[in-house]
VOMARFI-596563 format. One record per residue (C-alpha): residue number from 1; residue in three letters; x, y, z. Coordinates in steps of 0.5 Angstrom, whole numbers, plus 500, padded with zeros to 3 digits. Last residue first. Layout:
residues N
rec num NUM | residuo ALA | u X | v Y | w Z
...
//
This chain:
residues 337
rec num 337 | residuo UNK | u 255 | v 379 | w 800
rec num 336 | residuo UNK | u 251 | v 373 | w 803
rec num 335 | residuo UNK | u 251 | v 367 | w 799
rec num 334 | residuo UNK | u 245 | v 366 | w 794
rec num 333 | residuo UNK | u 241 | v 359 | w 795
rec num 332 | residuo UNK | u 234 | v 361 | w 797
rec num 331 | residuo UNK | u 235 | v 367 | w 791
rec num 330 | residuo UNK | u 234 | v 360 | w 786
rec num 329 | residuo UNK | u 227 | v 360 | w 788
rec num 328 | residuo UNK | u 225 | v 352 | w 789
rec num 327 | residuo UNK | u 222 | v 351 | w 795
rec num 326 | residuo UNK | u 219 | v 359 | w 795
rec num 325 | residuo UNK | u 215 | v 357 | w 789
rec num 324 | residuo UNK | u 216 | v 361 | w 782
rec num 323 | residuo UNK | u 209 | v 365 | w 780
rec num 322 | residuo UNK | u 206 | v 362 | w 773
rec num 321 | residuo UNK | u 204 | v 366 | w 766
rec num 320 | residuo UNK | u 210 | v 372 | w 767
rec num 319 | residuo UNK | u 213 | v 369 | w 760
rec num 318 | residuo UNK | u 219 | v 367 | w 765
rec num 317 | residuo UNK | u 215 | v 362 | w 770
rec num 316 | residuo UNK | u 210 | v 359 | w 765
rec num 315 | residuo UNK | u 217 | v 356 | w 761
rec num 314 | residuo UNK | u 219 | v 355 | w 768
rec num 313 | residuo UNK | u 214 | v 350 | w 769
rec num 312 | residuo UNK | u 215 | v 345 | w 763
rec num 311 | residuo UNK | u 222 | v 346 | w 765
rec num 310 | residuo UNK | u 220 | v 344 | w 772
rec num 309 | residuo UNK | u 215 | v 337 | w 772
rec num 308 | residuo UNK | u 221 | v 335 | w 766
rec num 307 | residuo UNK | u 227 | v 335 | w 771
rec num 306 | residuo UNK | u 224 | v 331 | w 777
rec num 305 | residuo UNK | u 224 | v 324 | w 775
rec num 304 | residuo UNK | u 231 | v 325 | w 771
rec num 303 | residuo UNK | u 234 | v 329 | w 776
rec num 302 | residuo UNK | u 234 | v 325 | w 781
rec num 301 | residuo UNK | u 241 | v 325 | w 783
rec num 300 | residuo UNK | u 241 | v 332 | w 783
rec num 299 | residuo UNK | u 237 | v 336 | w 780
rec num 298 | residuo UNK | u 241 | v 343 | w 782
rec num 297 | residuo UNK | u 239 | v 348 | w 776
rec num 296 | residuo UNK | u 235 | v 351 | w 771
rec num 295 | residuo UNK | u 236 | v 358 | w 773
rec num 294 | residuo UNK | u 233 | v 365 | w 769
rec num 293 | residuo UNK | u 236 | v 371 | w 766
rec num 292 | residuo UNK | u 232 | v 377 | w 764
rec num 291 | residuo UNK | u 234 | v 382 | w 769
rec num 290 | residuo UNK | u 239 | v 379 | w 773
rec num 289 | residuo UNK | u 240 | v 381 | w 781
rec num 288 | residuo UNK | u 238 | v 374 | w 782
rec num 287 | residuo UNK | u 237 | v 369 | w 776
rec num 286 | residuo UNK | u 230 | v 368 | w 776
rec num 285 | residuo UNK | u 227 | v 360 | w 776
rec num 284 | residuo UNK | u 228 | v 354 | w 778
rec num 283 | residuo UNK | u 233 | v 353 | w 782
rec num 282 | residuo UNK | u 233 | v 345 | w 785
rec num 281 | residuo UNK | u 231 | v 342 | w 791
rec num 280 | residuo UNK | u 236 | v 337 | w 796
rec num 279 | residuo UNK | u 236 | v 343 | w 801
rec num 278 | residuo UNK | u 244 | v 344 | w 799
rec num 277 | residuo UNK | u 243 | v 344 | w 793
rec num 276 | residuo UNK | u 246 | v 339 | w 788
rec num 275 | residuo UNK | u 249 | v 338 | w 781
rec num 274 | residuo UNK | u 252 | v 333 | w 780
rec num 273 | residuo UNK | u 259 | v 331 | w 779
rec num 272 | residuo UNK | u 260 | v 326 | w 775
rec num 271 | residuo UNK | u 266 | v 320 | w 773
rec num 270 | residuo UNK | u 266 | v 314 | w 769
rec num 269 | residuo UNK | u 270 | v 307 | w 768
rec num 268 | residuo UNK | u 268 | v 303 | w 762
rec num 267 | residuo UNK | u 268 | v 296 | w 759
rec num 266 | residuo UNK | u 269 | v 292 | w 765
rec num 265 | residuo UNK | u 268 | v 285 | w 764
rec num 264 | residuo UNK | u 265 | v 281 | w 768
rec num 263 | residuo UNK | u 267 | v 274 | w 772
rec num 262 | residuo UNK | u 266 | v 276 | w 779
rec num 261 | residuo UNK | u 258 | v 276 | w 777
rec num 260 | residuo UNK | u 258 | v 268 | w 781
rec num 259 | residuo UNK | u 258 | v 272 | w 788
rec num 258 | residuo UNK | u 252 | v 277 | w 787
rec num 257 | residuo UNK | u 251 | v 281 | w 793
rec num 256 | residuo UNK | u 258 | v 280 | w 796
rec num 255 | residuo UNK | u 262 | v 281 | w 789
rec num 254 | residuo UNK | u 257 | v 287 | w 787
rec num 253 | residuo UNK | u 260 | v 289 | w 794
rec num 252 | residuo UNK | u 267 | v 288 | w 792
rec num 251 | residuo UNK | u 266 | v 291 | w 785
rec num 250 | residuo UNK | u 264 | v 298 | w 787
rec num 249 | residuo UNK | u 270 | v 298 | w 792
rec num 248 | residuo UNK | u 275 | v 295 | w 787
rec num 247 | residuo UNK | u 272 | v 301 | w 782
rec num 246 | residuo UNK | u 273 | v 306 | w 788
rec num 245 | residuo UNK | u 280 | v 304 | w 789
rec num 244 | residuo UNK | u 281 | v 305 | w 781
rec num 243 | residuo UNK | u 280 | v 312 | w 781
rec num 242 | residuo UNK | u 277 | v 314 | w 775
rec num 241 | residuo UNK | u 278 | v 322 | w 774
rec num 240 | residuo UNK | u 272 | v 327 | w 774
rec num 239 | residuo UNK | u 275 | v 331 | w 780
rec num 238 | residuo UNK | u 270 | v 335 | w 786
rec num 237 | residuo UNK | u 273 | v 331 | w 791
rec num 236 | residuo UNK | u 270 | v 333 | w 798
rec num 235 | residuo UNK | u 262 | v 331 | w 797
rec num 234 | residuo UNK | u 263 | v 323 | w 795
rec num 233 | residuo UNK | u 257 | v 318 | w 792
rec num 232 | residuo UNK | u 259 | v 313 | w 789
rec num 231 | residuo UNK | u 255 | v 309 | w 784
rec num 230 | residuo UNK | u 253 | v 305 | w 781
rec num 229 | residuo UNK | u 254 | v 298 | w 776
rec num 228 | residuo UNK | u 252 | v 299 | w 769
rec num 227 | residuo UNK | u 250 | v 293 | w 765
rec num 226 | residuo UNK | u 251 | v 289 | w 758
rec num 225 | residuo UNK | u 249 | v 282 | w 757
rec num 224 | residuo UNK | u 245 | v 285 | w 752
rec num 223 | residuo UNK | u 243 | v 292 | w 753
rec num 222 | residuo UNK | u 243 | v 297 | w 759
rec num 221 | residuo UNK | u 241 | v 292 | w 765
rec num 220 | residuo UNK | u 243 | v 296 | w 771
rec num 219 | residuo UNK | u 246 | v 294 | w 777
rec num 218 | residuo UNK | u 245 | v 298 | w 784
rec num 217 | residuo UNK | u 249 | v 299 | w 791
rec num 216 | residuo UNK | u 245 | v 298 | w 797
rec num 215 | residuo UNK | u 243 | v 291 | w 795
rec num 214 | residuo UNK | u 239 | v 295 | w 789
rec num 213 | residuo UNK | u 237 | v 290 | w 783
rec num 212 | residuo UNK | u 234 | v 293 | w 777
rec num 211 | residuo UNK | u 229 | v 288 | w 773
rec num 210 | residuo UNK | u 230 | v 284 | w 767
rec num 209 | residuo UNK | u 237 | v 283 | w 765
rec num 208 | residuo UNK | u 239 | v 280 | w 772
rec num 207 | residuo UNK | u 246 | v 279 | w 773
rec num 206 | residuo UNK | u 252 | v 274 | w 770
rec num 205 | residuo UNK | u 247 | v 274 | w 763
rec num 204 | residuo UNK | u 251 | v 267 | w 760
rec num 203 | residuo UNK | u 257 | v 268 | w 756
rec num 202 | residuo UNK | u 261 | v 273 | w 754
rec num 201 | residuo UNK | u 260 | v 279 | w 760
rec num 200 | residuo UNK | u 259 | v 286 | w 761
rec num 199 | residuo UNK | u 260 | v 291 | w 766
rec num 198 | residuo UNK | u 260 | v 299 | w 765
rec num 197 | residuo UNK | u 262 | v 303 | w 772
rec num 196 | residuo UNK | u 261 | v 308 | w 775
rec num 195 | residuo UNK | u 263 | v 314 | w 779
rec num 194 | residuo UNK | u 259 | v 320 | w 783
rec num 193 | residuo UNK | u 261 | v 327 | w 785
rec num 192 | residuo UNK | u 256 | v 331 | w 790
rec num 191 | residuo UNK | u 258 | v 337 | w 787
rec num 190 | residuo UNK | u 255 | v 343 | w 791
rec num 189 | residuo UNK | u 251 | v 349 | w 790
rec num 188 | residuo UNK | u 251 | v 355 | w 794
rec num 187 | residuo UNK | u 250 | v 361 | w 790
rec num 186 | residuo UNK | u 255 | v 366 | w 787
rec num 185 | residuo UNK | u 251 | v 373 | w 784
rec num 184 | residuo UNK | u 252 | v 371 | w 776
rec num 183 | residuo UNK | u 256 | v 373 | w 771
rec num 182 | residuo UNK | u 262 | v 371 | w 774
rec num 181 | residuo UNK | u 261 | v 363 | w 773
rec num 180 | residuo UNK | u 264 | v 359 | w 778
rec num 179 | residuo UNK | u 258 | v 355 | w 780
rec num 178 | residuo UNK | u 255 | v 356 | w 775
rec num 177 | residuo UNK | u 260 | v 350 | w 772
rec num 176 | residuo UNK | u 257 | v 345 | w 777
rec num 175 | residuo UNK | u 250 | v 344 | w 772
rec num 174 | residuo UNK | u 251 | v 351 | w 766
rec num 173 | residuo UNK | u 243 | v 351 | w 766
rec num 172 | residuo UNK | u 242 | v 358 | w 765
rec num 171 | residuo UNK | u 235 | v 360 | w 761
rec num 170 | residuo UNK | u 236 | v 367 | w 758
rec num 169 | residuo UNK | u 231 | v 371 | w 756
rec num 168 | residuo UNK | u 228 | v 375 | w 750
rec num 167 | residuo UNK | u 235 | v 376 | w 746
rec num 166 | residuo UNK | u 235 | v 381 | w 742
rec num 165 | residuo UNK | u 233 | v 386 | w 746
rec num 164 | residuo UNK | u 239 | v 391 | w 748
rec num 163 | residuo UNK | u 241 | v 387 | w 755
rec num 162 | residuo UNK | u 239 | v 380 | w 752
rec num 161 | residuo UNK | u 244 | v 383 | w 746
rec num 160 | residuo UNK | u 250 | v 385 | w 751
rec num 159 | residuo UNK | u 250 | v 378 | w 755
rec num 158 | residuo UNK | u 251 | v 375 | w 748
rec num 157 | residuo UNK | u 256 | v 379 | w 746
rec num 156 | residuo UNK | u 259 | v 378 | w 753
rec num 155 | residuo UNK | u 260 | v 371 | w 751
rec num 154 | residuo UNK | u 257 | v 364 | w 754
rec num 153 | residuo UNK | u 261 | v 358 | w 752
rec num 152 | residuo UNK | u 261 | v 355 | w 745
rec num 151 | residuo UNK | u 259 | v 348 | w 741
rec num 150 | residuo UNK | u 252 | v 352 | w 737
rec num 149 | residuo UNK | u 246 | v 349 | w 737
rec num 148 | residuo UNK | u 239 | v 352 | w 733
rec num 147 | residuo UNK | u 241 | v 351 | w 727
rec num 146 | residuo UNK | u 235 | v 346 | w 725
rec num 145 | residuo UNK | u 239 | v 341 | w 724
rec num 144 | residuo UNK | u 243 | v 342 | w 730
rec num 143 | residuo UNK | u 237 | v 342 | w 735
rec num 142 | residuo UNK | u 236 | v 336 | w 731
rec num 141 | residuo UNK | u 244 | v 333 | w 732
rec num 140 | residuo UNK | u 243 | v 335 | w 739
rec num 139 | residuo UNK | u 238 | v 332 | w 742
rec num 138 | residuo UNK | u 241 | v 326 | w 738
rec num 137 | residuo UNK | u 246 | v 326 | w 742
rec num 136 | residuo UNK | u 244 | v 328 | w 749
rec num 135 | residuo UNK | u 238 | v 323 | w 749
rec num 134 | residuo UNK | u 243 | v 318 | w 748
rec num 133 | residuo UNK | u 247 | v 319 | w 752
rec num 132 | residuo UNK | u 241 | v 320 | w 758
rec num 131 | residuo UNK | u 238 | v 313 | w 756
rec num 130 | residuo UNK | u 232 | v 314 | w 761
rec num 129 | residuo UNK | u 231 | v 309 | w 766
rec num 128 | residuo UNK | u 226 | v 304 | w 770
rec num 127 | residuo UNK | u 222 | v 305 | w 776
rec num 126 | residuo UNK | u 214 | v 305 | w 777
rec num 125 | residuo UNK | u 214 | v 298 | w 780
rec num 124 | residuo UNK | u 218 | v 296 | w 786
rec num 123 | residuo UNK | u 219 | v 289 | w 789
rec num 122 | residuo UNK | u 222 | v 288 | w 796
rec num 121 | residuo UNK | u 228 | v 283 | w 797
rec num 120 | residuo UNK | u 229 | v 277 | w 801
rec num 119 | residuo UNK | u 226 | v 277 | w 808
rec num 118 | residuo UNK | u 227 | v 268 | w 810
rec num 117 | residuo UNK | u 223 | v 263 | w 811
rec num 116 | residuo UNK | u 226 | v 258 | w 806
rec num 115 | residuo UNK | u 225 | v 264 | w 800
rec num 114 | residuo UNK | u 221 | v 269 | w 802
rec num 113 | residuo UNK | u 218 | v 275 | w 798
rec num 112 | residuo UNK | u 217 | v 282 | w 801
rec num 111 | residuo UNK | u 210 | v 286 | w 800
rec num 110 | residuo UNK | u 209 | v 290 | w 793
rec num 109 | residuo UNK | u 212 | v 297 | w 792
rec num 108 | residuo UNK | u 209 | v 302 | w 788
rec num 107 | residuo UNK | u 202 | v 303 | w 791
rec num 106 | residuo UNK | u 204 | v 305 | w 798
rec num 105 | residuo UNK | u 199 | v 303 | w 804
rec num 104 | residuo UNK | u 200 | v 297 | w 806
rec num 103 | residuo UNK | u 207 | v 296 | w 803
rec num 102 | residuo UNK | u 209 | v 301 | w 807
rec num 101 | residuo UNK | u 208 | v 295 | w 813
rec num 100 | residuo UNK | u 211 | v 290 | w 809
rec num 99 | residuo UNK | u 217 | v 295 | w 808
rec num 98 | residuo UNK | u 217 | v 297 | w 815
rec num 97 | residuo UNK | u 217 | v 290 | w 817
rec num 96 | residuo UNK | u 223 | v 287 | w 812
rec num 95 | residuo UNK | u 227 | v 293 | w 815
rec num 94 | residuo UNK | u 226 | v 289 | w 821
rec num 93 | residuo UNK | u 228 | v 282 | w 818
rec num 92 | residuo UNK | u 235 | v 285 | w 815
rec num 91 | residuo UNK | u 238 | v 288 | w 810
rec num 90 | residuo UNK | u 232 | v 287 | w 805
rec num 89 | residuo UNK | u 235 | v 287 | w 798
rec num 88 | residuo UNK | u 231 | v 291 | w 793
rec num 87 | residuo UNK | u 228 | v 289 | w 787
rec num 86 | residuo UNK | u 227 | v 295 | w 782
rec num 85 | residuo UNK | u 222 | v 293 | w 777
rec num 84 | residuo UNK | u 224 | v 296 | w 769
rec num 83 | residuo UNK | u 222 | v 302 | w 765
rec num 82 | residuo UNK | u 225 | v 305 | w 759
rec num 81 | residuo UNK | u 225 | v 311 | w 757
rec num 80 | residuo UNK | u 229 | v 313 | w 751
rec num 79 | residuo UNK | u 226 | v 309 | w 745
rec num 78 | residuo UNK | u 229 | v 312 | w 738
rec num 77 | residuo UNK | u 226 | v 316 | w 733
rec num 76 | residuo UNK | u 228 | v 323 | w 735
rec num 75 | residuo UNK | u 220 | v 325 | w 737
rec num 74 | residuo UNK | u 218 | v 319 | w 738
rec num 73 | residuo UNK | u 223 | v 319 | w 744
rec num 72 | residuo UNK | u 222 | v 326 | w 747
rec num 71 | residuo UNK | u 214 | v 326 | w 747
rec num 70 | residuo UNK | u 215 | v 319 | w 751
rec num 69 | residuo UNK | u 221 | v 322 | w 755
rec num 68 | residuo UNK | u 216 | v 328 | w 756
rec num 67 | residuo UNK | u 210 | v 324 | w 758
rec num 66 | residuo UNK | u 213 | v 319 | w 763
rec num 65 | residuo UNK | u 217 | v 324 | w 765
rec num 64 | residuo UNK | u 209 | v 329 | w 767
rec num 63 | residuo UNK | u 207 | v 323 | w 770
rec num 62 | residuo UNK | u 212 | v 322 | w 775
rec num 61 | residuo UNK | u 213 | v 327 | w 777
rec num 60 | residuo UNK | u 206 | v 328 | w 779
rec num 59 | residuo UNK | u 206 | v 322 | w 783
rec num 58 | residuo UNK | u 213 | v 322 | w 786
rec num 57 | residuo UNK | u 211 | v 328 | w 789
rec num 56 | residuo UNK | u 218 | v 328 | w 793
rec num 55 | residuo UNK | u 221 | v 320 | w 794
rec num 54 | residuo UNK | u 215 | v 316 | w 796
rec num 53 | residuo UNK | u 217 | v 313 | w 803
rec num 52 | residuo UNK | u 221 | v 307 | w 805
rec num 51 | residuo UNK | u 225 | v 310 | w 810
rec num 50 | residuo UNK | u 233 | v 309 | w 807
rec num 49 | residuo UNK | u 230 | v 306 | w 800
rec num 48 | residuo UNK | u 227 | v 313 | w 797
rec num 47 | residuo UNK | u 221 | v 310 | w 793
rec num 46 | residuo UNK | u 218 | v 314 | w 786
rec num 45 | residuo UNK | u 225 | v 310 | w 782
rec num 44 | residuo UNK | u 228 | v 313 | w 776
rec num 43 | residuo UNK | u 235 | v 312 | w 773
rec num 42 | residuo UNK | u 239 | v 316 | w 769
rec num 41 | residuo UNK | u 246 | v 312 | w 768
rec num 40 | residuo UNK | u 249 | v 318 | w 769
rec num 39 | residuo UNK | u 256 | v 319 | w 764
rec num 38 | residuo UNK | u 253 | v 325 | w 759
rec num 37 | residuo UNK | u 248 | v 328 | w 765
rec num 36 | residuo UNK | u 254 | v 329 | w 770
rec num 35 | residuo UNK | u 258 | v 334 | w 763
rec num 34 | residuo UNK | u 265 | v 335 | w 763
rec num 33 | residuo UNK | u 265 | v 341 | w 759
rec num 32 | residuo UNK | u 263 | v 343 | w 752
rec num 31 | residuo UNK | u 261 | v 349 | w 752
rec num 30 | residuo UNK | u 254 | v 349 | w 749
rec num 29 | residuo UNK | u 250 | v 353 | w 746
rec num 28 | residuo UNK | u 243 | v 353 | w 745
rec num 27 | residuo UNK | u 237 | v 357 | w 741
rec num 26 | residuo UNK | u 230 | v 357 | w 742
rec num 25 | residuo UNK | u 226 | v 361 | w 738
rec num 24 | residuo UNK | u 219 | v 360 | w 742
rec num 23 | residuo UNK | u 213 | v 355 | w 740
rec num 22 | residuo UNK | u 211 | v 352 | w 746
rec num 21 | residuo UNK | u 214 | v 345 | w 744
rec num 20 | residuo UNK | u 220 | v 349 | w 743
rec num 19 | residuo UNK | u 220 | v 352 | w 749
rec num 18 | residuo UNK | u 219 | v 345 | w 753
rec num 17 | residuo UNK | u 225 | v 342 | w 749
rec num 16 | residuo UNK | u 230 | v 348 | w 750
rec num 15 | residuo UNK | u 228 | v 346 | w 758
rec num 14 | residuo UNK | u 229 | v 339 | w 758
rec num 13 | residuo UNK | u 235 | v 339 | w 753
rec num 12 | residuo UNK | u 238 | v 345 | w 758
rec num 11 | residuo UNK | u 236 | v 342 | w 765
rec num 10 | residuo UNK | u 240 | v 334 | w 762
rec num 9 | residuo UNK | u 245 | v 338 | w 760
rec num 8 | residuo UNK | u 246 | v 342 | w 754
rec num 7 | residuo UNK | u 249 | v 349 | w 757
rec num 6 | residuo UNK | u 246 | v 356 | w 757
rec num 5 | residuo UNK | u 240 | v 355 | w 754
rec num 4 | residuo UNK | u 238 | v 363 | w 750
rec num 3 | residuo UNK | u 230 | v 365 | w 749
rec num 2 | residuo UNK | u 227 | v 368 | w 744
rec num 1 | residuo UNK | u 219 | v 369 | w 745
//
């Protein structure tokens, strides 16, 4: 099977890393745009906060990260996937009863602590992050090696050779430059556009190094005395420029959650935009309208945990062995004529 990934991505580095280990001639080219997978801080949690649930088949998503990312990590000599606890802030004593109330039947969270009485923070387990920079580059220097990458943008000559048969498939995962893209029937993918920031101090650990702290927004340690702090969340713009409001807003209510960390340093302010689809599923599958072009798209903030479930069953999908669900059809999300 020879397959083309169109874009190098969180979606095209899962996928080209599915086919290979299938045995297939993959190649992957790649235009160099911005890129939301390049900047993200690649978290992973099973729980959605707002109602304390699981997060969409958290079970099976989650064992089939943990196999890849580890497959992933000894394969480019580099641990990638980290995991850590996530402490949740209680807002309030009854956010702190339908915690403990979950807590009963949910094997990811333990009951909340008390600190003089009073509801302080709910632990998670089965949380962490994947360093997805850092996969990205050295998933390229292999594919680089092996003459399997190429920094460019889709070509008519490419589309020409999946029409003659040189190529056997192609797998896009372009993220937000789909939705563009005039080779493909428009879909209705939105960009839900997210800032963060890198902090660091000198002295002595101004945030938690052992655990992620989510007080609505979030702290990340990444390295020594080193964290990202995240994010925005914004539909209407669709820029990647920094804008300096958004740090004082982010830093403000780290300021709040955690009053002595006002003495960080930033190191770096980042800009993404995530590709999202409108029920919050992904497009996995045949490219509407398209003989031979498949999808691998809108993984929005859960990307990381969603991702390798999907590319190993788009894999299937395009060589016939596997049907394409209903709930992640791309053709779901094509607008009218």
């Amino acid at each position: 099977m020879r397959v083309l990934v169109i874009g190098q991505g969180l979606a095209g580095t899962l996928f080209s890393h599915a086919a290979l280990e299938k045995g297939w001639d993959c190649h992957v080219i790649d235009a160099g745009y911005a890129s939301a997978s390049a900047v993200a801080a690649g978290m992973f949690n099973p729980m959605s906060f707002r109602r304390v649930v699981e997060v969409w088949d958290a079970e099976r998503h989650l064992s089939s990260m943990k196999a890849t990312y580890s497959a992933l990590s000894d394969q480019l000599g580099e641990q990638l996937i980290h995991f850590l606890p996530i402490h949740k802030r209680l807002s309030n004593s009854d956010y702190a009863a339908l915690w403990n109330r979950q807590a009963t039947t949910l094997k990811w969270i333990e009951p909340v602590t008390y600190q003089q009485g009073t509801a302080n923070e709910g632990i998670v387990h089965g949380g962490g992050w994947v360093n997805l920079p850092r996969l990205l580059h050295l998933w390229r220097a292999q594919l680089s090696l092996q003459n399997r990458f190429e920094r460019r943008a889709l070509s008519h000559r490419d589309i020409d050779n999946l029409n003659n048969g040189a190529w056997d498939a192609f797998v896009d995962c372009r993220g937000m430059h789909l939705r563009n893209a005039p080779e493909t029937p428009r879909m209705d993918l939105r960009g839900n556009r997210g800032e963060i920031l890198t902090l660091a101090s000198q002295d002595a650990p101004a945030l938690p190094s052992s655990y992620i702290l989510n007080f609505g927004k979030w702290t990340l340690p990444i390295g020594p005395n080193q964290w990202r702090l995240g994010a925005s969340y914004e539909w209407k713009r669709q820029d990647i420029e920094p804008n300096p409001e958004t740090a004082d807003f982010l830093l403000h209510a780290l300021k709040n959650a955690v009053p002595h960390s006002a003495s960080l340093r930033v190191q770096s302010h980042e800009v993404g935009v995530r590709p999202v689809s409108k029920d919050r599923r992904p497009m996995v599958g045949p490219c509407p309208e398209r003989p031979k072009w498949h999808i691998f798209n809108g993984l929005g903030t859960r990307g990381v945990l969603i991702g390798p479930k999907w590319a190993n069953l788009l894999v299937d999908i395009v060589i016939g062995d596997a049907q394409t669900p209903d709930i992640v059809n791309p053709k779901r999300l094509v607008f009218p004529v």
